[in-house]
N, C-alpha and C positions, 0 to 999 in steps of 0.2 A: 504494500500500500504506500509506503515513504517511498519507493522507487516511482510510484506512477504518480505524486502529486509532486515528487520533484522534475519528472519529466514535465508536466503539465505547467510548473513555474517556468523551467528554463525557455519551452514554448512560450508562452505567456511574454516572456521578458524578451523575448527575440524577436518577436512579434512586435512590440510595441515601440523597440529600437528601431528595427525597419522602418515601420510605418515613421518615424519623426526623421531617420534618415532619407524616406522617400520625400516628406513634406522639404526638409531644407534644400536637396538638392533639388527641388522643382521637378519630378520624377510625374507629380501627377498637378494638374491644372489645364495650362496650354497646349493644346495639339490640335493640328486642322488647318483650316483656310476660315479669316473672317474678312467680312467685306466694312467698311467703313467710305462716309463721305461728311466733306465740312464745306457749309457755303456762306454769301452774305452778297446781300446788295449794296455796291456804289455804282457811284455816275450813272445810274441808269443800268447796270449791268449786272450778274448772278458768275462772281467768280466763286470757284469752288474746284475741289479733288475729292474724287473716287478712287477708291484702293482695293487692293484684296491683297493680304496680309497671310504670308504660313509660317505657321510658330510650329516646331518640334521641343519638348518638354522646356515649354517656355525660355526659347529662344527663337528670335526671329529669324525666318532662313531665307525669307524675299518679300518685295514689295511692289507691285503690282499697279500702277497707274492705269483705271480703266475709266476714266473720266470720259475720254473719247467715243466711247463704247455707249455710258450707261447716260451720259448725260451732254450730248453735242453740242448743248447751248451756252451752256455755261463755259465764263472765260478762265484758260488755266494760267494763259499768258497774254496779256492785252498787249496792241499796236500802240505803238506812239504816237500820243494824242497831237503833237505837235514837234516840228523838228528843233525848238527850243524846250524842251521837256526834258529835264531828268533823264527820264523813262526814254530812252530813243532806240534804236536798231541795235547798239551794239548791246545794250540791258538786256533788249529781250532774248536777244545770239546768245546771251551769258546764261539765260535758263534753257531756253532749247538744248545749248550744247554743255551741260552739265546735268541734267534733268536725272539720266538714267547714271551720271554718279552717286547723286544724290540718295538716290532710291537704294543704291547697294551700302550705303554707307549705312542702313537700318539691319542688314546682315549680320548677324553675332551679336547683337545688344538683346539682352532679357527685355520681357514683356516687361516686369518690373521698371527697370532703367528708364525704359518709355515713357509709362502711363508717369512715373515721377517727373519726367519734367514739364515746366511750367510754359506758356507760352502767354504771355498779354497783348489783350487784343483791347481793343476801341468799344465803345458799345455800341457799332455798328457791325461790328466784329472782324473788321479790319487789322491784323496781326500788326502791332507797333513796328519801328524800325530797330534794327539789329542791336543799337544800346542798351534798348527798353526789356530786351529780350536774351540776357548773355545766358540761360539754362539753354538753348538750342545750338548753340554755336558749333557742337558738332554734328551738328546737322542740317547744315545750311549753309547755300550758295551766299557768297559774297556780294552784296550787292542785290540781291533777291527774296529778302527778306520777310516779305507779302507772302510769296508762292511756297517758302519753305515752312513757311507759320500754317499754311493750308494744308501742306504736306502732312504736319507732325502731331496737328489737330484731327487732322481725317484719319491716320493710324491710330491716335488715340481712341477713336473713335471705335473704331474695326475691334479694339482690343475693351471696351466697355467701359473707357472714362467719359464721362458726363462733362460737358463744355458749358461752362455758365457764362454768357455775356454779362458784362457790364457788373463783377461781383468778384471772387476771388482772381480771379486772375488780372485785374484790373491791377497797374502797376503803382505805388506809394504817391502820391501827390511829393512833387520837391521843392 
């Protein structure tokens, strides 16, 4: 009888090491493909990103831009309102031709890592410019700062963080 309720402890106690070894090393949570999208209107317009996002034991293994797909109207990159503008041809060259860096640069970062970082946006939910915003800066175009705030809120999104405008992610008054 001491031999079977000492087997039944040692069970018992290995069992329950596992399972808290499974929970730290992220063994169970994330697996799959989730799809996420973050949008807002300016000028007149509906900029926004679509994603679909595959996590393997809650790490991310790709990022999926399907915005073109799922939602054609919406702008991911806008034309240059004017050729005194900021924003002119070679800006937009700067997101076109790093877009799918971008996207690999969510490879190997934990769901965790993600949904932690923070992103302020406007209460129109216009993502601030790159100062307002230094939690994303590894993941984000220089210069691009709009599109990667859309980027990292729409994988938020995919992975089940809640975006509140205009409330906690609103940056400290200075």
């Amino acid at each position: 009888m001491k031999k079977i309720f000492k087997a039944l402890s040692i069970l018992a106690a290995s069992t329950a090491l596992c399972a808290g070894v499974a929970m730290a090393t992220g063994c169970s949570g994330y697996n799959g493909k989730y799809e996420g999208e973050y949008s807002y209107v300016s000028w007149g317009h509906t900029y926004g990103m679509s994603v679909e996002v595959t996590v393997e034991n809650n790490i991310i293994t790709k990022v999926v831009d399907t915005t073109a797909v799922k939602h054609s109207d919406w702008v991911v990159v806008s034309n240059p309102p004017t050729p005194e503008s900021p924003w002119n041809d070679e800006a937009k060259a700067n997101w076109v031709n790093n877009e799918a860096w971008l996207l690999q640069k969510y490879e190997g970062l934990s769901v965790t890592e993600v949904i932690e970082k923070k992103v302020y946006i406007q209460d129109n939910g216009v993502p601030y410019e790159a100062a307002k915003n230094p939690d994303m800066s590894d993941v984000m175009i220089t210069g691009a700062t709009q599109g990667s705030g859309r980027l990292l809120l729409a994988v938020q999104r995919a992975l089940g963080k809640k975006i509140e405008i205009g409330n906690i992610l609103q940056p400290a008054k200075n």
